[in-house]
C-alpha positions as CSV (number, residue, x, y, z in Angstrom):
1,X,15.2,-92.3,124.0
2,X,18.3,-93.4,125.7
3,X,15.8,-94.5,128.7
4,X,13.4,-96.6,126.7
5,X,16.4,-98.5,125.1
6,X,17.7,-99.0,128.2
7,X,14.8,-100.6,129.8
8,X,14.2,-102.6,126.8
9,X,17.9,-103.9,127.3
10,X,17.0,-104.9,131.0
11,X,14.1,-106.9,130.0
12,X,15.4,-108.5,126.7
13,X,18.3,-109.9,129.8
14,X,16.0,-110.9,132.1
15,X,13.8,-112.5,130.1
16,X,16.9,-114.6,128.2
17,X,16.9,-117.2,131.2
18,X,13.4,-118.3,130.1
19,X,14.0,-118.9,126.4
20,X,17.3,-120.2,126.7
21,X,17.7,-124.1,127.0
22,X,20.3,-126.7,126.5
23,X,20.0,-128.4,123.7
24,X,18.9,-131.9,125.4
25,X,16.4,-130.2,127.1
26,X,14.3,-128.5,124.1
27,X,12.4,-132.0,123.2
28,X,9.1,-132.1,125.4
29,X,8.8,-133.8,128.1
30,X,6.5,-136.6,129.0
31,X,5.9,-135.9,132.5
32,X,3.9,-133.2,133.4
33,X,6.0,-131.7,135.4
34,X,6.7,-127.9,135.5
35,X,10.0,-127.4,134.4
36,X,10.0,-129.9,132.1
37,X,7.7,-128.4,130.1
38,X,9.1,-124.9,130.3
39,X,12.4,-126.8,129.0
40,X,11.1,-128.0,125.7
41,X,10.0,-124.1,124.9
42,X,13.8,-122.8,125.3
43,X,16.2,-121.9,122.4
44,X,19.7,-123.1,122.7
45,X,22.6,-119.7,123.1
46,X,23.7,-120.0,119.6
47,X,19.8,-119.6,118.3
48,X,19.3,-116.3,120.9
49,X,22.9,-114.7,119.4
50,X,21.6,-115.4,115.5
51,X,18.1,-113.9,116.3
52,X,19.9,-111.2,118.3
53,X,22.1,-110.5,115.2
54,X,19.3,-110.5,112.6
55,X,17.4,-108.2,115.2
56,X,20.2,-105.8,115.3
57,X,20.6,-105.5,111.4
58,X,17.2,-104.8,111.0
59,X,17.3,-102.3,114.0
60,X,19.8,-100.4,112.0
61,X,18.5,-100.5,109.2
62,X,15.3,-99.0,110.3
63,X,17.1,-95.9,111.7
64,X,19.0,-95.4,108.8
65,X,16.2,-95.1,106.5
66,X,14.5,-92.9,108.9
67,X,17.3,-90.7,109.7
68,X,17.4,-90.8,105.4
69,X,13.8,-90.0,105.4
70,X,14.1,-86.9,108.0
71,X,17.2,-85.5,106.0
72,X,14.9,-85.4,102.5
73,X,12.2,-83.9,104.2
74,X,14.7,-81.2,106.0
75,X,15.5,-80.1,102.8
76,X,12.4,-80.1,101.0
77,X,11.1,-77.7,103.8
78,X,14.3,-75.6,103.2
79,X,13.6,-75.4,99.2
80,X,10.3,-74.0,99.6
């Protein structure tokens, strides 16, 4: 488990240089250049830190209710 969310931590980073974007460069561009249009598909820091906080409550949130969940079933197995 500690593996899997370690990876995912190394690709979430490595993949935060494509999304992110100053905030001049998120309108398209009109050129067809290459990195202009890679530009206007970036999110600006502050968007990537809300979405990583919103991410993170959610994250725990879902283990709580399943570490809830494994508890109650636990000690229904135990009652029977």
């Amino acid at each position: 488990m500690k593996a899997i969310f370690a990876y995912l931590s190394v690709l979430s980073v490595l993949g935060m240089q494509t999304a992110a974007a100053c905030e001049g460069c998120r309108a398209p561009g009109i050129s067809s250049e290459h990195q202009t249009v890679m530009a206007g598909i970036g999110f600006s820091w502050s968007i990537i830190f809300m979405l990583a906080f919103v991410f993170s409550i959610l994250i725990g949130m879902s283990w709580f209710i399943a570490q809830t969940c494994r508890a109650v079933d636990r000690r229904n197995q135990s009652n029977r």
